[in-house]
C-alpha positions, 0 to 999 in steps of 0.5 A: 214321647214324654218324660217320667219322673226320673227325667227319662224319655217314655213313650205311650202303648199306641207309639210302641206298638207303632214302633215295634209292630206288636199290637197293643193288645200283645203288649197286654197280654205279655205283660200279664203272662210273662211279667213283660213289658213292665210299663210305669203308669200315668197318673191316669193310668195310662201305660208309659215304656222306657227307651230300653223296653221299645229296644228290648221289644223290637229285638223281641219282634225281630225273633218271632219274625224269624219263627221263635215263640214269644215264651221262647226268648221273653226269658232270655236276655238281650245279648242270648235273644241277638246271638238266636238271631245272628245264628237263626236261618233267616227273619222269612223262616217259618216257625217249624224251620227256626224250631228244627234249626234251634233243637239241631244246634245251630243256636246251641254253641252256648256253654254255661258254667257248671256254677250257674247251671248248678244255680239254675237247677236249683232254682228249678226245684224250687219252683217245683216246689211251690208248682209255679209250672209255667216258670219252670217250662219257661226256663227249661224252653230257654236253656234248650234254645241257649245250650241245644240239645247236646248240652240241655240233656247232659247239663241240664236234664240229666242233672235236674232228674237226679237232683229231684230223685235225690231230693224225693228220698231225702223227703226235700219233695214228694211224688207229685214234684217227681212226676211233675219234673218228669212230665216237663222234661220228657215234654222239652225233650219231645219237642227236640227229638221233632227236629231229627225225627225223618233222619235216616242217618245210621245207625239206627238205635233201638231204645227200650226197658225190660219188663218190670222197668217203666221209667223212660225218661232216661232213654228220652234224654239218650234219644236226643243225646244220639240224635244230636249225634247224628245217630237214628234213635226209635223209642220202643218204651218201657216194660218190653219183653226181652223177645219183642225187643229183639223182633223190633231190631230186626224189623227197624234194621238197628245196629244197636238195641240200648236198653236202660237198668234202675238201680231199683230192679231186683239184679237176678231177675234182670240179669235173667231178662238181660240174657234172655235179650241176649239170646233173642238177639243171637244172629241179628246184627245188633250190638246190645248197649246197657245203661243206667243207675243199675247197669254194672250190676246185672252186666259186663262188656263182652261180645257184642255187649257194652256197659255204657255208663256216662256220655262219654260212654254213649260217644265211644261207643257210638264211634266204635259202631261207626267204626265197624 
């Protein structure tokens, strides 16, 4: 250990790596790929860390013993990495059992308020723009770890989504930026629905597009909203034949079939695709859920039928199913 030039106590590479366990070389290669550590330099060159670095770092060593990646808490600060820790199943756990116990919400308790996640999302189409795609995965990583799964897809990737689609037709971004905030996101949201992906729980809820409708986003973010809810989401996809739908509810046993409508969609022909399902459905015992921009258009609450409309929404209408 030695003194900078600000009379502060440093330490070389070869003791911090003694004194965390992180190997020099990770050290390096941190640096260059996250922007930390960020070591000053000896006058021959030599790597020199403050006392808050070899803190930050053993903290930053204690959470990939218990499973988490590097990139998932470099971004985080000290106080959100120590609350992962105190909620994490324990510093033996393997990395699949810490990833499944981050995406289930046990480090997911966290609220942020709507000023900073407003911040954040804005700092997010600005790093779209200018393609810094690491970044961008980085922060929607740690917003997923500090919120967990609930409020990442109402406060985070649901926003995000309308924000670039706003933005693309007010000419602010251009279709590479919409399709890149697309491909991240549904990637986040594929690693949470992992963790929930052997639940049995009911009811089983069938997620799908009628024909003409590609976009499956929107669905993806409701898959993990009712997973976190303890519900069973099966993705069917886009673009699906009204009958098709209807044989995959009764082949998964689902007690809901949720479809999701763009405000895009010619409203006459999906009202006719909408009835059809409706009609494919007739005797299965399945409640017919229709979400999205363009759902109030083509359709309205009635028999077995329900216009979902917010989260809020997806919550009433889950607990009415419990119910019955």
């Amino acid at each position: 250990m030695e003194a900078v030039g600000s009379g502060e106590r440093a330490y070389s590479i070869r003791v911090v790596a003694s004194q965390t366990g992180i190997p020099a070389e990770t050290l390096r290669v941190w640096e260059r790929r996250y922007g930390f550590p960020k070591p000053s330099r000896r006058p021959g060159g030599g790597r020199l860390y403050a006392p808050a670095d070899v803190a930050r770092l053993r903290l930053i060593a204690r959470a990939r013993r218990a499973g988490f990646r590097p990139g998932d808490v470099i971004a985080l600060s000290d106080g959100e990495i120590a609350r992962l820790l105190e909620e994490s199943p324990g510093a033996a756990a393997p990395a699949a059992t810490a990833s499944i116990a981050v995406a289930r919400g046990a480090a997911g308790t966290r609220r942020a308020s709507p000023a900073s996640l407003a911040g954040e999302i804005e700092a997010l189409i600005e790093h779209l723009t200018r393609a810094e795609v690491d970044h961008v995965r980085a922060r929607l990583r740690a917003l997923a770890i500090t919120l967990g799964p609930k409020a990442f897809v109402t406060d985070v990737a649901h926003p995000l989504a309308v924000r670039v689609g706003d933005a693309w037709e007010a000419g602010q971004l251009e279709v590479r930026h919409e399709h890149l905030a697309t491909a991240l996101l549904s990637a986040r949201l594929h690693v949470l629905s992992v963790a929930f992906e052997d639940s049995q729980a009911p009811p089983v809820v069938l997620l799908a597009s009628l024909p003409g409708e590609a976009h499956v986003l929107g669905l993806e973010m409701v898959g993990v909203y009712l997973a976190a809810r303890g519900a069973t989401p099966r993705q069917l996809g886009g673009d699906t034949p009204p009958d098709e739908i209807a044989r995959a509810a009764r082949a998964l046993g689902a007690g809901v079939v949720g479809i999701s409508v763009s405000a895009a969609g010619e409203p006459a022909a999906t009202r006719r695709a909408v009835d059809a399902l409706r009609r494919a459905l007739a005797g299965a015992d399945a409640e017919l859920w229709i979400g999205g921009a363009g759902a109030s258009n083509v359709a309205e609450d009635g028999d077995r039928v329900r216009v979902v409309a917010g989260w809020d929404d997806v919550d009433r209408a889950l607990d009415a199913v419990r119910r019955a």
